[in-house]
C-alpha positions in Angstrom: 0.0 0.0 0.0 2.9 2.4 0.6 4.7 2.5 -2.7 1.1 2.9 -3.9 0.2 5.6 -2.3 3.2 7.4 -3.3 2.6 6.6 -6.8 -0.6 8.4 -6.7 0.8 11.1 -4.8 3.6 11.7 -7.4 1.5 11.5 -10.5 -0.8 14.2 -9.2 1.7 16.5 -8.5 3.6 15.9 -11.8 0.4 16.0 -13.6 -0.6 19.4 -11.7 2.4 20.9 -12.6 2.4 20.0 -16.4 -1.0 21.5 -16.2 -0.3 24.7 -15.0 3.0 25.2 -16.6 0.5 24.4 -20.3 -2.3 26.7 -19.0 0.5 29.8 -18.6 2.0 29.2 -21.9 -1.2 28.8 -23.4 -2.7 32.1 -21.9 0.6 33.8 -22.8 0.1 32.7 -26.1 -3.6 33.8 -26.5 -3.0 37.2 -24.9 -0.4 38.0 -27.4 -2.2 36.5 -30.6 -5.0 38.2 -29.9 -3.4 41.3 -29.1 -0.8 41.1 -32.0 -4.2 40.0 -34.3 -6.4 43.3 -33.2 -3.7 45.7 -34.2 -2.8 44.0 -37.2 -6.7 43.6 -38.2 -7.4 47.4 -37.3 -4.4 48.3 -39.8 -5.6 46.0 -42.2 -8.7 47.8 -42.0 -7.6 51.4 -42.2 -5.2 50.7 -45.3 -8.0 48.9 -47.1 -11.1 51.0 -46.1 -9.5 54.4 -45.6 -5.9 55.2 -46.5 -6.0 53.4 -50.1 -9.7 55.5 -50.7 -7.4 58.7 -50.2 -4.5 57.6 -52.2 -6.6 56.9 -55.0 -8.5 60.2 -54.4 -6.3 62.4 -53.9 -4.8 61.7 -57.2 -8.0 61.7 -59.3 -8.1 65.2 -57.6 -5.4 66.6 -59.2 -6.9 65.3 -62.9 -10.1 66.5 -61.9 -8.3 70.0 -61.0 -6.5 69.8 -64.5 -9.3 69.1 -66.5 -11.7 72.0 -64.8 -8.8 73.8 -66.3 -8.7 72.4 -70.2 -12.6 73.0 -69.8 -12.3 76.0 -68.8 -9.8 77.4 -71.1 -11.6 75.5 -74.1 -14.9 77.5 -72.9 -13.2 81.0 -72.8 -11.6 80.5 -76.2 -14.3 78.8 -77.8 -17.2 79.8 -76.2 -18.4 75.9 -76.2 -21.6 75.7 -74.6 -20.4 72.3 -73.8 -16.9 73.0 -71.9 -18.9 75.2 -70.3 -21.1 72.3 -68.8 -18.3 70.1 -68.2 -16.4 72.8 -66.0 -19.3 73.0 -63.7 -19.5 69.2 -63.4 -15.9 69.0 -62.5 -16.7 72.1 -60.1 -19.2 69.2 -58.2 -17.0 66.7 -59.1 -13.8 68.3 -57.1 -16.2 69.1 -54.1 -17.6 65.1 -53.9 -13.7 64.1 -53.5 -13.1 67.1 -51.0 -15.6 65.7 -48.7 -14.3 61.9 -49.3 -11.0 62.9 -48.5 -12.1 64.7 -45.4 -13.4 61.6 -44.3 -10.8 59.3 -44.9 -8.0 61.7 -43.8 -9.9 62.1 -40.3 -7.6 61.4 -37.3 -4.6 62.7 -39.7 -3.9 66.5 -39.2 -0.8 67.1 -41.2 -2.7 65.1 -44.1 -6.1 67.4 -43.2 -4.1 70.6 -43.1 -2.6 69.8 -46.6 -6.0 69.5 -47.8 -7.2 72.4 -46.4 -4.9 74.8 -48.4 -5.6 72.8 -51.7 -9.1 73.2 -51.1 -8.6 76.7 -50.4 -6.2 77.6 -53.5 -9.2 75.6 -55.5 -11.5 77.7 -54.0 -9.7 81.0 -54.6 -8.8 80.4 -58.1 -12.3 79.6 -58.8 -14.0 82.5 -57.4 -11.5 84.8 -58.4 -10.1 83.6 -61.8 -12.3 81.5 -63.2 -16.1 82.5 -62.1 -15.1 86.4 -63.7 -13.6 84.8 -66.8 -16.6 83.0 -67.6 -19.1 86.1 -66.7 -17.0 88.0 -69.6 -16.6 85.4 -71.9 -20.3 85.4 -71.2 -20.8 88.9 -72.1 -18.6 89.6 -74.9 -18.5 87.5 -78.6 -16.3 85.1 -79.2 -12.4 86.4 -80.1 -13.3 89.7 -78.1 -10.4 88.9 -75.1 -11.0 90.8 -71.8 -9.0 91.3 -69.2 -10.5 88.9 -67.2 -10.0 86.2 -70.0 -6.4 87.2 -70.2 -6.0 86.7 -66.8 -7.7 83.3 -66.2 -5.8 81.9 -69.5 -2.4 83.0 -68.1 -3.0 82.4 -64.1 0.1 80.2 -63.9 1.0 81.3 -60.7 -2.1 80.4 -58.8 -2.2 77.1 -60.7 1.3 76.3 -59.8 0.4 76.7 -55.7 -2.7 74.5 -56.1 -0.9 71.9 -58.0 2.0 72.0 -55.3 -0.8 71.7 -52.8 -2.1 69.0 -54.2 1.5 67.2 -54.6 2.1 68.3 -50.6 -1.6 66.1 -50.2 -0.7 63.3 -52.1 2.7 63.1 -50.4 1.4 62.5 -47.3 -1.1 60.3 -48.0 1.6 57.8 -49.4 3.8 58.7 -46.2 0.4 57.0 -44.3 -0.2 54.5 -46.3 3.9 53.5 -46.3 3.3 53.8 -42.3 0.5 51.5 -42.3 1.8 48.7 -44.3 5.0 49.2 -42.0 2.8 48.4 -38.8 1.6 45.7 -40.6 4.8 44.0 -41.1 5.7 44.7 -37.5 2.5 43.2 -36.0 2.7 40.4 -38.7 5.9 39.6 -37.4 5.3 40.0 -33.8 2.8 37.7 -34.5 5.6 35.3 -35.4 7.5 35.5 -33.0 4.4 35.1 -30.4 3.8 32.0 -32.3 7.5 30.6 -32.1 7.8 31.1 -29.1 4.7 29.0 -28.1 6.0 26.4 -30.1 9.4 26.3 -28.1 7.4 26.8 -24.6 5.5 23.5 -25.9 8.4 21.5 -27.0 9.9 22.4 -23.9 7.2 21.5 -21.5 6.8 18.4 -23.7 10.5 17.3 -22.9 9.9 18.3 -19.2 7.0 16.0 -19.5 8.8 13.2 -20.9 11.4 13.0 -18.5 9.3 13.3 -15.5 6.7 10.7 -16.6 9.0 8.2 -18.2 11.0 8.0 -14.6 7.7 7.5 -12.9 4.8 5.3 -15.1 7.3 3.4 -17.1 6.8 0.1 -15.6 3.0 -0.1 -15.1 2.8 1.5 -18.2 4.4 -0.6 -20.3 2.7 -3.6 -17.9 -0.7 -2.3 -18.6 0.1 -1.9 -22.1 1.4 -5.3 -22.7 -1.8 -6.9 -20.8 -3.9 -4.9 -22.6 -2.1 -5.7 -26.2 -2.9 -9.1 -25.2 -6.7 -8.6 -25.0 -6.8 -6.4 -28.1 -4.8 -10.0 -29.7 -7.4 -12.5 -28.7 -6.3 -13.4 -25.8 -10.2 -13.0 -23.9 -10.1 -15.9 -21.4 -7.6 -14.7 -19.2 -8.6 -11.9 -16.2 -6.3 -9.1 -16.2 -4.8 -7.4 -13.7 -1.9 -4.4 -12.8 -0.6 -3.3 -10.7 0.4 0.5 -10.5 -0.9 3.6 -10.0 -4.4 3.9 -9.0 -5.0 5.3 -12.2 -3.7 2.3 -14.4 -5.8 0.3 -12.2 -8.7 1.7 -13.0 -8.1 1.8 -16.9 -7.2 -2.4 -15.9 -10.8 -2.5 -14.5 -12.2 -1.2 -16.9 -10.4 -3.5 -19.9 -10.9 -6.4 -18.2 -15.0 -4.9 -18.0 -14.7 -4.5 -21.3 -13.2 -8.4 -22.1 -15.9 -9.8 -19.7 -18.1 -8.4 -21.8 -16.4 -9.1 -25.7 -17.0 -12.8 -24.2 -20.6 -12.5 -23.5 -21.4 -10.9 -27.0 -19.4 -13.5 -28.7 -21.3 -16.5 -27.1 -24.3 -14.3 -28.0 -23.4 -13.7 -31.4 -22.3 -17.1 -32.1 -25.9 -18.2 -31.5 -27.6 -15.4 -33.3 -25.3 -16.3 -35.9 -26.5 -20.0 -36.5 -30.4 -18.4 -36.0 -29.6 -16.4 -38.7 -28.1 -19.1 -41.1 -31.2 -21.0 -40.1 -33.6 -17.9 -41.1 -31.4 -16.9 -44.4 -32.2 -20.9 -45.4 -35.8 -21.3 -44.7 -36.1 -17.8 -46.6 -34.2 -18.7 -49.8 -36.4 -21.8 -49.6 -39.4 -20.2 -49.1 -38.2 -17.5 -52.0 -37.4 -20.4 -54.3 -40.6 -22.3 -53.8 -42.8 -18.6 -54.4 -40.4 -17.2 -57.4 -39.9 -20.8 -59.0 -42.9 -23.8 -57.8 -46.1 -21.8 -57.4 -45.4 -19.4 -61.0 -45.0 -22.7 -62.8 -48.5 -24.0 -61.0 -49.8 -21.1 -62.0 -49.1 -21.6 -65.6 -49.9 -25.3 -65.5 -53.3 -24.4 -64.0 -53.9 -21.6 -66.5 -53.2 -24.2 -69.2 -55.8 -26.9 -68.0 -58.4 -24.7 -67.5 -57.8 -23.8 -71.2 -57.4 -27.4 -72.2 -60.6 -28.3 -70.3 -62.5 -25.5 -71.8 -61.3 -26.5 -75.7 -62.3 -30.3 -74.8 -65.1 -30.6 -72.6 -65.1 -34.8 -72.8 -62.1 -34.0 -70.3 -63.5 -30.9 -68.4 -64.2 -33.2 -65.1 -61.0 -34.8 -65.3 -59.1 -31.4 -65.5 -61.1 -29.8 -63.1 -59.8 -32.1 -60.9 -56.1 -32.0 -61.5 -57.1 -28.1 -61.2 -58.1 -28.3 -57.9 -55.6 -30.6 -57.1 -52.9 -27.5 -58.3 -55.5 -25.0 -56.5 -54.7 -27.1 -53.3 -51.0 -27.5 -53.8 -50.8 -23.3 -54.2 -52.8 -22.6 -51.1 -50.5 -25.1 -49.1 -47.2 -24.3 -50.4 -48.0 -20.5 -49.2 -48.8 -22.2 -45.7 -45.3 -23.2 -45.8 -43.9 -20.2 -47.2 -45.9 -17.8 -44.6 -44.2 -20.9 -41.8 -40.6 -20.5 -43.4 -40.9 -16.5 -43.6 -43.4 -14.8 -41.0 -41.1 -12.0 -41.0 -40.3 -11.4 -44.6 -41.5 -8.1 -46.2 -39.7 -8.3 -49.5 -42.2 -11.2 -51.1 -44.1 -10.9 -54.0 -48.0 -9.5 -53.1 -50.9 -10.2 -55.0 -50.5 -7.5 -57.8 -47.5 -9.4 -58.6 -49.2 -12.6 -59.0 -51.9 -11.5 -60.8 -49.0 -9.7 -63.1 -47.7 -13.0 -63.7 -50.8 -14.8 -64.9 -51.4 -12.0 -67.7 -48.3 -12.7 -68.6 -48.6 -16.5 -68.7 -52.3 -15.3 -71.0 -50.3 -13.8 -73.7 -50.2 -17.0 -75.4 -53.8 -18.0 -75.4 -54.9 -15.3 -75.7 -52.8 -13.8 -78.8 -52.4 -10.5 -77.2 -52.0 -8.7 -73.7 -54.4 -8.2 -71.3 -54.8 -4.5 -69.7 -54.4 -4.2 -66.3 -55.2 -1.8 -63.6 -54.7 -1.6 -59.6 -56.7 1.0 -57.3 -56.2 1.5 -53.6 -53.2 -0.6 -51.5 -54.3 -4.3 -53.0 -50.7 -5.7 -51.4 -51.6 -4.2 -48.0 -55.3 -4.9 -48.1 -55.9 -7.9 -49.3 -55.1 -10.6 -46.9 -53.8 -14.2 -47.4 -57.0 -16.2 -46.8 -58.4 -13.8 -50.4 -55.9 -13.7 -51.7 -55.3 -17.4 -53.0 -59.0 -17.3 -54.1 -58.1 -13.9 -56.5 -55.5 -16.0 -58.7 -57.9 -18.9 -59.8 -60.6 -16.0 -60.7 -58.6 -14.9 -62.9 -57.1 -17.8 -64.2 -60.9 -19.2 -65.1 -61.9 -16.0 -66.6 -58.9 -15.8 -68.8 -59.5 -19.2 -69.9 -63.1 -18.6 -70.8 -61.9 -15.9 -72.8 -59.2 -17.9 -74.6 -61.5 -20.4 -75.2 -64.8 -19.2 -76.2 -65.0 -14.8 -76.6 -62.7 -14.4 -80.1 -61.6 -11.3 -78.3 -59.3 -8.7 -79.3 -59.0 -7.1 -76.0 -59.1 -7.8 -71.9 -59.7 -5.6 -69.0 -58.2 -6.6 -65.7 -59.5 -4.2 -62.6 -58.9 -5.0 -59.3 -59.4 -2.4 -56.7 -58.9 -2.8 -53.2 -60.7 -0.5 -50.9 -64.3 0.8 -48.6 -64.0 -2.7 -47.1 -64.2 -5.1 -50.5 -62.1 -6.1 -53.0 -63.8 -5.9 -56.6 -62.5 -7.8 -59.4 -63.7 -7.3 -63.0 -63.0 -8.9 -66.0 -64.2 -7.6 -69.4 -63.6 -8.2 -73.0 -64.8 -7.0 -76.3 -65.7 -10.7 -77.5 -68.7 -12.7 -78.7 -70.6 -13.0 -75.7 -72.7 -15.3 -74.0 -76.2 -16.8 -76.3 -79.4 -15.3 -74.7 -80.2 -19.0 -73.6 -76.9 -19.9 -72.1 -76.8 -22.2 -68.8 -74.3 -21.6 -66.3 -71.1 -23.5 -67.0 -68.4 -24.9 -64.5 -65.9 -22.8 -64.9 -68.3 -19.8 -64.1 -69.9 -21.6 -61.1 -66.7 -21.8 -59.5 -66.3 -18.7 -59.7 -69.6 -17.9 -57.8 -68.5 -20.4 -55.5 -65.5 -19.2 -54.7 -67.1 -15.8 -54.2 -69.8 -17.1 -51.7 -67.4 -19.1 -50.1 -65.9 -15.3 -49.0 -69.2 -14.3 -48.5 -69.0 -12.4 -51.8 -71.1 -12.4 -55.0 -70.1 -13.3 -58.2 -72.3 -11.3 -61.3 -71.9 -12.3 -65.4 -73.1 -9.5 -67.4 -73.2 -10.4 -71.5 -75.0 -9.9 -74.7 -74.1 -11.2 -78.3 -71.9 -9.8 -80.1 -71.1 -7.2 -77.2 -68.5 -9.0 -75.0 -68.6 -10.3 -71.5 -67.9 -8.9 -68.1 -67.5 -10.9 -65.0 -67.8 -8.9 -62.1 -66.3 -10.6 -58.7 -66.6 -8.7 -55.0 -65.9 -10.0 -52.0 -65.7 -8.3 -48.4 -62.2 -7.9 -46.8 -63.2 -7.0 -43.0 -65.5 -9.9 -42.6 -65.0 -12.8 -40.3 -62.7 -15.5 -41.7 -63.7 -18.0 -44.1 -64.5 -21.3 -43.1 -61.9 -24.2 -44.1 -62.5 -25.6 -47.3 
């Protein structure tokens, strides 16, 4: 218990240490990025938003200031209606980037006082050269030079002291912008340095680290590693145990948890394993028995009841085999429902009856049409089911056999509590004296037997309809 105690002891202080020492460098480190990111962010922003708007305008100032004097001169020597227009625009045009300056030069007073006296030699030589020029040039015809006139197209000197204004502006504006990007590359590099030297504070901590914890947990460490490495291998029916610190006791517990438990879900999936083999076999069996047996009874029985139909001296022999094959369907889905409660992907009813049009194309010469309303699948349960597919099968036949029709209707709708099935052609029809047959009584049996009715309507030369409806949320059938 002693050297176990002093274990613990030790790797809490050690650990506490560690912890502080990474919390300072880490704080360190996040005071001075941040710090070293808000200055270089607020530079960022000034040069972008601010100083690079007044470089840009205090150049276009001086063109502007330049052309207000081609226009003008063009005006007094021309008397151009026209330069006279554009001399006032760049009159508004110089006072829009007077005011953006002023508001991107705020904070700057050397850089404000520069604009000042350009704005003020602008001014001057507007209101003092310019506006009296144009007032004569006004008044007088063209060629007629006034003294005003002279004056404005030879005021070199004023020109000179706004253009040197103007250079004074846009030399200081560069001087800020040259500043700016400079405290950029500072705090860009501060932010360097801030990041190198959290990087050597880490690798120096980590080698502290190292050496302190590889004196101290190397042997349990490597202990609890190599019994652990040996459950991880396979190796699940042997308990494990370490000794060690408190901690790598706990981390043991908890493996050897773990391992108690990989042994229990093994035996259990063993055993779901073989109950799955056994369900994956009795579903491909009852799969291949649907998909393969019962679709070739179908077609057999579709095929006697045709025969039986064509030769009537063998109608009550075939009607038995066809109930015999009737029979076989109804229990080979007993065993498929017994192999497969659980299965969802089967073939449904629609499916069936899809089949058995299929399987009438030959008799028949030609498809049938079919149609579904409401969920027949979902509806229709088992026990109605294997009563639908001999329906149809007989009417098909009788069709085949005796209508000379060119076309079939198949409707079965599912729904309101009944399913309706109606079969219709654009044959013969029935004589006005016929006699119910067998294959139509069955289907009237098969119809009460649901407690369902079974209705022929027909007329010569008009075609036949057979119209069978049975209830679907009655009380189950008795056995046949």
């Amino acid at each position: 218990m002693g050297p176990a105690r002093r274990h613990q002891l030790t790797l809490v202080a050690q650990l506490q240490v560690l912890v502080i020492l990474l919390l300072v460098l880490g704080l360190v480190a996040a005071v001075g990025t941040v710090t070293v990111n808000v200055e270089l962010r607020r530079t960022q922003t000034e040069v972008s938003t601010t100083l690079r708007l007044a470089q840009a305008d205090s150049g276009e100032l001086s063109v502007a200031f330049a052309q207000q004097q081609a226009d003008l001169a063009g005006y007094l020597i021309t008397g151009d209606p026209g330069s006279r227009a554009a001399y006032l625009t760049g009159v508004g045009r110089l006072d829009q980037l007077d005011a953006s300056l002023a508001r991107s030069l705020a904070g700057h007073p050397v850089a404000l006082a520069s604009l000042a006296s350009a704005e003020a030699g602008i001014d001057a030589w507007q209101r003092q050269v310019a506006a009296p020029a144009m007032a004569s040039r006004a008044s007088t015809p063209v060629g007629t030079p006034t003294a005003a006139t002279r004056r404005a197209l030879a005021s070199g000197s004023e020109i000179t002291s706004v253009q040197a204004d103007m250079v004074r502006l846009h030399d200081h504006v560069d001087e800020l912008v040259t500043a700016a990007l400079d405290r950029v590359a500072a705090a860009q590099q501060t932010a360097d340095w801030v990041t190198l030297a959290t990087g050597v504070g880490a690798l120096v901590v980590a080698g502290v680290a190292v050496v302190v914890l590889r004196r101290s947990l190397t042997g349990p460490l490597r202990s609890l590693v190599a019994k652990v490495g040996a459950v991880a291998g396979g190796d699940l029916h042997r308990p494990l145990e370490v000794e060690g610190p408190p901690e790598f006791v706990q981390v043991a517990g908890a493996v050897e948890t773990m391992r108690s438990r990989i042994v229990t879900a093994m035996e259990a999936s063993a055993e779901a394993e073989r109950r799955v083999g056994v369900l994956e076999e009795d579903d491909r069996i009852a799969r291949d028995l649907h998909d393969l047996v019962i679709q070739r009874l179908f077609a057999t029985g579709l095929s006697l009841q045709t025969a039986s139909v064509r030769h009537p001296e063998a109608a009550a022999a075939l009607a038995v085999s066809i109930d015999e094959i009737d029979e076989s369907i109804r229990e080979l889905r007993a065993v498929i429902f017994g192999l497969a409660p659980r299965r969802t992907g089967g073939r449904g009813l629609r499916d069936e009856i899809l089949d058995l049009a299929r399987e009438a194309r030959r008799p028949l010469g030609f498809d049938p049409h079919l149609t579904f309303e409401g969920p027949v699948d979902a509806l229709v349960p088992d026990a109605v089911a294997v009563e639908v597919v001999p329906v149809v099968r007989e009417a098909l036949a009788n069709v085949a056999k005796h209508a000379a029709a060119s076309r079939v209707t198949i409707h079965l709708r599912a729904g309101d509590g009944s399913l309706r099935l109606e079969v219709a052609d654009d044959g013969r029809g029935l004589p006005r004296d016929r006699s119910v047959g067998q294959g139509l009584g069955n289907l009237t049996e098969r119809a009460s037997h649901l407690g369902g009715t079974c209705t022929v309507r027909s007329d010569p030369g008009a075609g036949t309809t057979v119209l069978w409806t049975v209830p679907l949320d009655g009380p189950a059938p008795p056995g046949r």
